[in-house]
C-alpha positions in Angstrom: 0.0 0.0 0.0 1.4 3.3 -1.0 0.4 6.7 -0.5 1.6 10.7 -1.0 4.6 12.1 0.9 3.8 14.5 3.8 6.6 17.2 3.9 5.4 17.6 7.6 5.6 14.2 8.5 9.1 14.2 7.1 10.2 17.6 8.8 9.5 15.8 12.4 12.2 12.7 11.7 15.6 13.5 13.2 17.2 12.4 10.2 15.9 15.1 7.9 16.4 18.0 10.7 17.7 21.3 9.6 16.4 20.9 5.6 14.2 23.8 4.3 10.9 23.2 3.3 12.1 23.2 -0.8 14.6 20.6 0.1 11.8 18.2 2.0 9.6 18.8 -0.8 12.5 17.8 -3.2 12.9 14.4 -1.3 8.9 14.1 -1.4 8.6 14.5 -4.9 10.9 11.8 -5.4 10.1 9.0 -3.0 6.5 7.7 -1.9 5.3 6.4 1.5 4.5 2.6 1.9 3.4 0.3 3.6 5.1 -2.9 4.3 4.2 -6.1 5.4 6.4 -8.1 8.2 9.5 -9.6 6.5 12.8 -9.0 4.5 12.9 -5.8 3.0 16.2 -6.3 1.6 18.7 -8.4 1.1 22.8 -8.1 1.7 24.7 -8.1 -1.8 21.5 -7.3 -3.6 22.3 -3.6 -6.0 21.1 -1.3 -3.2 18.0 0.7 -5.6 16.4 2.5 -2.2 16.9 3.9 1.0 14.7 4.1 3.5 13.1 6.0 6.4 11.4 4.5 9.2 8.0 6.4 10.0 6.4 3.5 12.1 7.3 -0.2 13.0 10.0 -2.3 13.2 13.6 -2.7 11.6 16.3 -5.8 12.0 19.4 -5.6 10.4 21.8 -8.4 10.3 25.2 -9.0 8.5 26.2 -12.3 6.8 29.0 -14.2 8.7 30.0 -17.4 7.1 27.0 -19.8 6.7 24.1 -17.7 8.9 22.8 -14.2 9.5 24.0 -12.2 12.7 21.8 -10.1 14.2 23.8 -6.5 14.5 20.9 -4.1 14.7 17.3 -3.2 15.7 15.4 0.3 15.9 11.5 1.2 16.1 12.4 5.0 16.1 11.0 7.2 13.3 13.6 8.6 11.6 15.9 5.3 11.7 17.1 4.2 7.8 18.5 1.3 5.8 19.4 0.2 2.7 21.1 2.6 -0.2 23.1 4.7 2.3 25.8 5.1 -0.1 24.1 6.6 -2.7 26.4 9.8 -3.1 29.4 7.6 -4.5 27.5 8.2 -7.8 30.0 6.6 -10.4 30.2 3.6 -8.5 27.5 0.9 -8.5 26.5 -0.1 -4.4 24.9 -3.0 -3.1 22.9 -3.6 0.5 25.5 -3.8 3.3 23.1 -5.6 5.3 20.1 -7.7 5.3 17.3 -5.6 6.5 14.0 -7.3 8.0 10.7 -5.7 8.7 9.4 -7.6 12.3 5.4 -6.0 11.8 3.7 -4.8 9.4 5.5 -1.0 9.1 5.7 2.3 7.3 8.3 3.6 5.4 9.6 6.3 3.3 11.0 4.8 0.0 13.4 6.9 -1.8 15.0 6.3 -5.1 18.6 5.6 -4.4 19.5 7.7 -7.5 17.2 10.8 -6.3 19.1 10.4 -3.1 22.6 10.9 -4.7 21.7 13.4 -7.1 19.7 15.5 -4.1 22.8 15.0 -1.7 25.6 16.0 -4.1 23.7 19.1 -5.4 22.2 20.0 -2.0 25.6 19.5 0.0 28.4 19.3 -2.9 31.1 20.1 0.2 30.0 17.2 2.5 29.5 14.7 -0.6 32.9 15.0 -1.0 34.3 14.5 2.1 32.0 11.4 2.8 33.7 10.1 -0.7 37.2 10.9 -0.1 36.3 9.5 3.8 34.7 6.1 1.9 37.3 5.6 -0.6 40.1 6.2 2.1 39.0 4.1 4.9 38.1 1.1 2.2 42.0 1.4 1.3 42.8 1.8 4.1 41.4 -0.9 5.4 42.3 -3.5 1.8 46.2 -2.3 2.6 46.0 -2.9 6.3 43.8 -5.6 6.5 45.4 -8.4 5.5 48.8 -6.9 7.1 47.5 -7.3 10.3 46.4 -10.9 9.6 49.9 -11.2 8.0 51.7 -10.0 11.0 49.3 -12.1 13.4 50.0 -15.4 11.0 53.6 -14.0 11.4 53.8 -14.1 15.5 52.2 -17.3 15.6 54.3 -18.8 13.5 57.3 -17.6 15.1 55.7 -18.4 18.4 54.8 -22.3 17.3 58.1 -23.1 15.8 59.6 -21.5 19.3 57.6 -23.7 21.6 58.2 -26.6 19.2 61.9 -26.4 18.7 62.2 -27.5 22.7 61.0 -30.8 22.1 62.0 -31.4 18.6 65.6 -30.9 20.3 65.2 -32.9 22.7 64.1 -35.7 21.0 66.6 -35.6 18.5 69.2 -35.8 21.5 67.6 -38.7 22.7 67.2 -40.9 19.7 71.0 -39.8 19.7 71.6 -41.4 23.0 69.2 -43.9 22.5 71.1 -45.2 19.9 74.7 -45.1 21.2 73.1 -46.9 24.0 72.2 -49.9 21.5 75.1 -49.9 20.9 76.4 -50.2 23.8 74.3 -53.1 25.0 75.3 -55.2 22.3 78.9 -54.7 23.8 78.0 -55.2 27.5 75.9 -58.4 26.7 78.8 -60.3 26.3 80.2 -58.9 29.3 77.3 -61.1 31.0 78.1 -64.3 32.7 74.8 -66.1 31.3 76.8 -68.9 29.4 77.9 -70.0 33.0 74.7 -69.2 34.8 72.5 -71.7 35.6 68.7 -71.5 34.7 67.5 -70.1 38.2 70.2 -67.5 37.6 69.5 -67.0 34.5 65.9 -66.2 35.3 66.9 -63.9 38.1 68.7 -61.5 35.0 65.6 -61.1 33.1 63.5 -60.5 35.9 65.6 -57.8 37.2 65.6 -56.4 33.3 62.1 -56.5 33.4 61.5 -54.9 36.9 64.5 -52.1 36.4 62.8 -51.2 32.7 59.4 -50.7 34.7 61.0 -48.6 37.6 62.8 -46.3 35.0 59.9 -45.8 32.7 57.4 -44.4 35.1 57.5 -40.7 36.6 59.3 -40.1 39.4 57.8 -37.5 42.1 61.6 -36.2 43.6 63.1 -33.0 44.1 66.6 -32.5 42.3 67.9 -31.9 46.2 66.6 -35.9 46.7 68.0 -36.9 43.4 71.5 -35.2 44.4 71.4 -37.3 47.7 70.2 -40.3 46.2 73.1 -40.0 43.5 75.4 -39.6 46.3 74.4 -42.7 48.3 74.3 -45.0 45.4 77.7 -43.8 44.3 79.5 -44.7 47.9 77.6 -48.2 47.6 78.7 -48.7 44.1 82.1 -48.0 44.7 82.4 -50.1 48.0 81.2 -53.3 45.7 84.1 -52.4 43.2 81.5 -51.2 40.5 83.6 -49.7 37.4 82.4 -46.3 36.6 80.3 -46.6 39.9 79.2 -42.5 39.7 78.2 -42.9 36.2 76.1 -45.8 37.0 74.7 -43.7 40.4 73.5 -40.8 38.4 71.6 -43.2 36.2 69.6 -45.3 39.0 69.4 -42.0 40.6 67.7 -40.4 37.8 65.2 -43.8 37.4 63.9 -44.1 41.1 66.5 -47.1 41.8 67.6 -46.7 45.5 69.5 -48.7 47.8 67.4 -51.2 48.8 67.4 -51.9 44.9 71.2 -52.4 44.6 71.0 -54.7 47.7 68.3 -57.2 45.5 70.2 -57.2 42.6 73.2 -58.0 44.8 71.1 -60.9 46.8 70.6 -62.3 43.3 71.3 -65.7 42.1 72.6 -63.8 38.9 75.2 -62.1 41.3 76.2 -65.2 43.5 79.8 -64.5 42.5 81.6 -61.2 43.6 83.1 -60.9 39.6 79.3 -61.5 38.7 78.2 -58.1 40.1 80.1 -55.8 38.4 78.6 -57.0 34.6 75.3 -57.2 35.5 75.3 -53.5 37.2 76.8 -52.3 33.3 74.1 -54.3 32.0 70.8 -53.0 34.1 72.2 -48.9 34.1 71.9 -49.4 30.2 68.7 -50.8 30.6 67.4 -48.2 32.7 69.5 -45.1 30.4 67.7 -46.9 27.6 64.1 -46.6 29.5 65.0 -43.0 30.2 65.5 -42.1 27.0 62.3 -43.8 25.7 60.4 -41.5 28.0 62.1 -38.4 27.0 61.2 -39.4 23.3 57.7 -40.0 24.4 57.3 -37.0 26.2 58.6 -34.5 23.7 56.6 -36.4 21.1 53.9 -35.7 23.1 54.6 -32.2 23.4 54.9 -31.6 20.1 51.3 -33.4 19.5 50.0 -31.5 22.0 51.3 -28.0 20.1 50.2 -29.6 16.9 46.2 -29.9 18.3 46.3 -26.5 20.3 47.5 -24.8 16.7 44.5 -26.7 15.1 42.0 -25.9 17.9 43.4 -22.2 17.8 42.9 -22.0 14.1 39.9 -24.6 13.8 41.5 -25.7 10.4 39.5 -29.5 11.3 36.2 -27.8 12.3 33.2 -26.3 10.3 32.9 -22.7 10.5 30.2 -22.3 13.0 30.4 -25.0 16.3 29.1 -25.2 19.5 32.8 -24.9 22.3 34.0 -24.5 25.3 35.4 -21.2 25.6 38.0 -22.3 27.7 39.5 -24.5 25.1 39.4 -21.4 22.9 41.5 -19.4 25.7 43.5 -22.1 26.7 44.5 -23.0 22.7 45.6 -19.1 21.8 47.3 -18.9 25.1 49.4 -21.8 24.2 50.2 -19.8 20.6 51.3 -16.6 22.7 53.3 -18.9 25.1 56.5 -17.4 23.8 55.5 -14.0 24.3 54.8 -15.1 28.4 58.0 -14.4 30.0 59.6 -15.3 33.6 58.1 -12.1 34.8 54.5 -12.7 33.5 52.0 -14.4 35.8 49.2 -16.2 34.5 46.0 -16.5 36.6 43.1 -18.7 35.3 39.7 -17.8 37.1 37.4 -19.7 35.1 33.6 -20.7 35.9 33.9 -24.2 34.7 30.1 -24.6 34.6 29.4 -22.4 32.2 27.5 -23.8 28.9 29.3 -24.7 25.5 29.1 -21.5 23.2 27.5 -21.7 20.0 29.9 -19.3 17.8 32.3 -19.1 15.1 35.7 -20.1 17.1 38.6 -18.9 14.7 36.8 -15.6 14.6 36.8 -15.6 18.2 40.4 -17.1 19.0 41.5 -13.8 16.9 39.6 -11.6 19.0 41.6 -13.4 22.0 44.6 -13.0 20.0 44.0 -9.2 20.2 43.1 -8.6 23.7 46.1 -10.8 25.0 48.4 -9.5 23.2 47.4 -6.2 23.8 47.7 -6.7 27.7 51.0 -8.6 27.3 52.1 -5.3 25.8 50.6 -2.9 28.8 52.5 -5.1 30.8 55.9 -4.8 28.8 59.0 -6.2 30.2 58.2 -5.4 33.7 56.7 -8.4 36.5 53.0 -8.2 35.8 50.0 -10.5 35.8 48.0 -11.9 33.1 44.5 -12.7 34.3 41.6 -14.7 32.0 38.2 -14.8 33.6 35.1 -16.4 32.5 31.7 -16.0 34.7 28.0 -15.6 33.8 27.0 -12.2 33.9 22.6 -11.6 33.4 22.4 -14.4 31.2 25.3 -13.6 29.1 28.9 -15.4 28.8 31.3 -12.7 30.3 35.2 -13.0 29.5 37.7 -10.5 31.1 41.3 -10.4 30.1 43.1 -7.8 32.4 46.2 -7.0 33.0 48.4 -5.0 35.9 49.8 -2.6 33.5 50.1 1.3 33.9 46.7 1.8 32.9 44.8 4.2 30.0 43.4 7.6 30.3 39.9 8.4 30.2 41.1 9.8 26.7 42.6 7.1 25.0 40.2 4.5 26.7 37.4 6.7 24.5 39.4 5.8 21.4 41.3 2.7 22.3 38.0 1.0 20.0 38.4 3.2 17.1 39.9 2.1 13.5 43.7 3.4 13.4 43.6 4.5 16.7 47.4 3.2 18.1 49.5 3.9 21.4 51.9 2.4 20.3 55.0 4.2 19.0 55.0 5.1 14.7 55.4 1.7 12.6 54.6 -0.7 15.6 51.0 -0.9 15.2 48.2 -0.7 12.9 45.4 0.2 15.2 42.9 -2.1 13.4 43.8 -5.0 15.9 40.9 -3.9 18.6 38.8 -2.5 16.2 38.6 -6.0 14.7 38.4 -7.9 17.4 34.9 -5.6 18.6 33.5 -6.3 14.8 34.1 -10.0 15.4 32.1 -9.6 19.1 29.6 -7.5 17.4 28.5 -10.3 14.8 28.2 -12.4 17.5 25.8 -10.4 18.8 27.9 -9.6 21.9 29.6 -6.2 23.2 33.5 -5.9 24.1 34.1 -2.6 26.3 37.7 -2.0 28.4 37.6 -0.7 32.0 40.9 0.6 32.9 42.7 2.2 35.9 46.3 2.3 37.3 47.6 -1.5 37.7 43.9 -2.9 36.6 43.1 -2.8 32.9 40.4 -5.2 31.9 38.5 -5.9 28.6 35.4 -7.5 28.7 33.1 -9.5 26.1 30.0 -10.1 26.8 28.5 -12.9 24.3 24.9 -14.9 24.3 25.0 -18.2 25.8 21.7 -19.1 23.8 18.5 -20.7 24.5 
């Protein structure tokens, strides 16, 4: 249903305040009043053809992320608009930005998105301009910076990952290199044995204290080094008193593997031991054992490592996962902390207050593992080299998912906290930072239909999300 345009009904909409009479009657004589009934009114990507004005109802915006629709906005106040906003880049064809849908049955005032650029570059030739050169600039601005900032995040993780990964990597190349000089050495030390001359009982006795030694030395130990040091100690005097070759060699093994005392006195007691010449041998042969068992675990556990790096990178990145999943939010936290683990220093402390009964999180987790990215590194910065605590809190909060990352840093003041969110806006000293890295990260919380705000004083510096935890 359409109907006339009212220049007095247009004059009393914020949007059109301050325009003569001539120039309302200009918009009225090209555009029309209509009445719409609930549902979309247009749709994202579609060529945007009209703008328009709402004069009663209901608007819902949302923005297309990935495979759904996020809800960004909503407004029932005359005056609010949609659709061909950017009509004054003339030269340029423009499409919807957003999906806009009607939620009743509502009135609007449909203008040609044509009569809208002509009217706004002839009416206000001075302000068309800027809002071009301002358009054009930020969307270069923005296609030049963009994917530098991604670069320079893909950049630091990298550099982080193959730091973290490098320890264990290392290690287990050192310990395949042991590992195999000690096969090497067994094949040597097994002639050493007596077990041609050994009867069977004997005999027996050797493997069995193989076995048991392997066992001991493969499982984890819970001893201080100060123990270990004494340990060594006392196993080197009792090595030595039994006439043990290389007795503090051998001492520094057991002593690494849990092997005390009491264990040197059973493999002594031994049938395999029953002659004094016996001993010496079969100590060689059970400290290679256990060296061998020690450097299976080291293998295992920087192997494991290394996995373990492997699946936080994948979990950070969610290279394995659709785009859109249903998480835990501290697996999100936990996997981009482990990426910034080389940035976390000596003097950094890290304090987890999580509410681990909060529900899984229906959300887009790459998208929100960068917006993590951001807000941690940012604190890591405000901290700087000096001893400082990193803090990651999770809680409900009125039905909403709250997350806090704060740090003890100096602080921002009330002037820089009213920018810290805008694009460009940097602290940081010239050619260090692009200030887009916070301005994406509250884009990413916005089509999540969540807010991200920062709360700052001297020593407490907090940023906050707030997301939907859903039905």
């Amino acid at each position: 249903m359409t109907g006339p345009c009212d220049v007095d009904e247009l004059r009393d909409l914020f949007i059109f305040e301050g325009l003569t009479d001539q120039q309302l009657a200009t918009l009225c004589s090209g555009g029309r009043i209509a009445t719409f009934p609930a549902g979309e009114l247009c749709r994202e990507g579609d060529p945007a053809d009209f703008f328009y004005v709402l004069l009663d109802g209901e608007i819902a915006l949302s923005k297309r992320s990935g495979a759904r629709d996020i809800p960004i906005w909503r407004a029932c106040t005359p005056g609010s608009y949609c659709g061909a906003w950017s009509a004054f880049l003339l030269d340029e064809p423009t499409t919807y930005e957003n999906t806009a849908v009607l939620t009743k049955p509502s009135r609007l005032f449909e203008l040609d998105a044509t009569t809208l650029g002509t009217f706004l570059t002839t009416q206000f030739p001075m302000a068309t301009h800027l809002l071009v050169g301002h358009s054009h600039g930020r969307f270069h601005q923005r296609r030049i910076l963009g994917p530098h900032d991604r670069l320079v995040q893909l950049v630091q993780m990298t550099a982080g990952l193959t730091h973290e990964l490098n320890n264990p990597a290392a290690a287990a190349m050192r310990a395949a290199q042991g590992l195999r000089s000690q096969i090497a050495g067994m094949r040597h030390r097994r002639a050493e044995l007596p077990e041609h001359s050994l009867p069977p009982d004997a005999m027996s006795s050797l493997v069995e204290l193989q076995d048991r030694v392997a066992e001991v030395a493969g499982k984890p130990h819970d001893t201080t080094s100060v123990q270990e040091a004494d340990l060594e100690e006392a196993l080197g005097e009792w090595l030595e008193r039994h006439r043990v070759t290389d007795a503090w060699a051998h001492a520094a093994i057991f002593a690494e593997a849990g092997l005390d005392i009491d264990w040197m006195e059973r493999i002594a007691a031994a049938p395999c031991c029953s002659t004094p010449s016996a001993l010496n041998p079969v100590i060689r042969w059970l400290s290679t054992t256990a060296e061998t068992e020690l450097l299976l675990t080291e293998i295992a556990d920087a192997t494991t490592r290394i996995s373990t790096l492997v699946d936080q990178a994948k979990q950070f990145t969610q290279l394995d996962r659709a785009a859109s999943d249903v998480v835990d939010v501290h697996v999100l936290l936990e996997s981009t902390l482990a990426m910034r683990s080389h940035r976390l220093g000596p003097h950094v402390t890290v304090v987890r207050d999580f509410d681990t009964g909060l529900p899984p999180l229906s959300c887009y987790p790459a998208e929100l593992n960068q917006v993590w990215t951001h807000l941690i590194d940012n604190a890591l910065d405000a901290i700087g080299p000096t001893p400082g605590t990193l803090t990651l809190r999770t809680l409900r909060d009125l039905g909403r998912l709250r997350v806090e990352i704060c740090d003890t840093g100096p602080g921002m003041s009330d002037d820089v906290l009213a920018r810290i969110f805008d694009p460009f806006f940097t602290t940081k000293p010239f050619g260090e930072g692009t200030g887009l890295s916070l301005d994406i990260a509250a884009r990413i919380v916005d089509r999540h239909e969540g807010s991200l705000w920062a709360e700052s004083t001297p020593g407490d510096t907090r940023f906050i999300t707030s997301l939907p935890i859903g039905p």
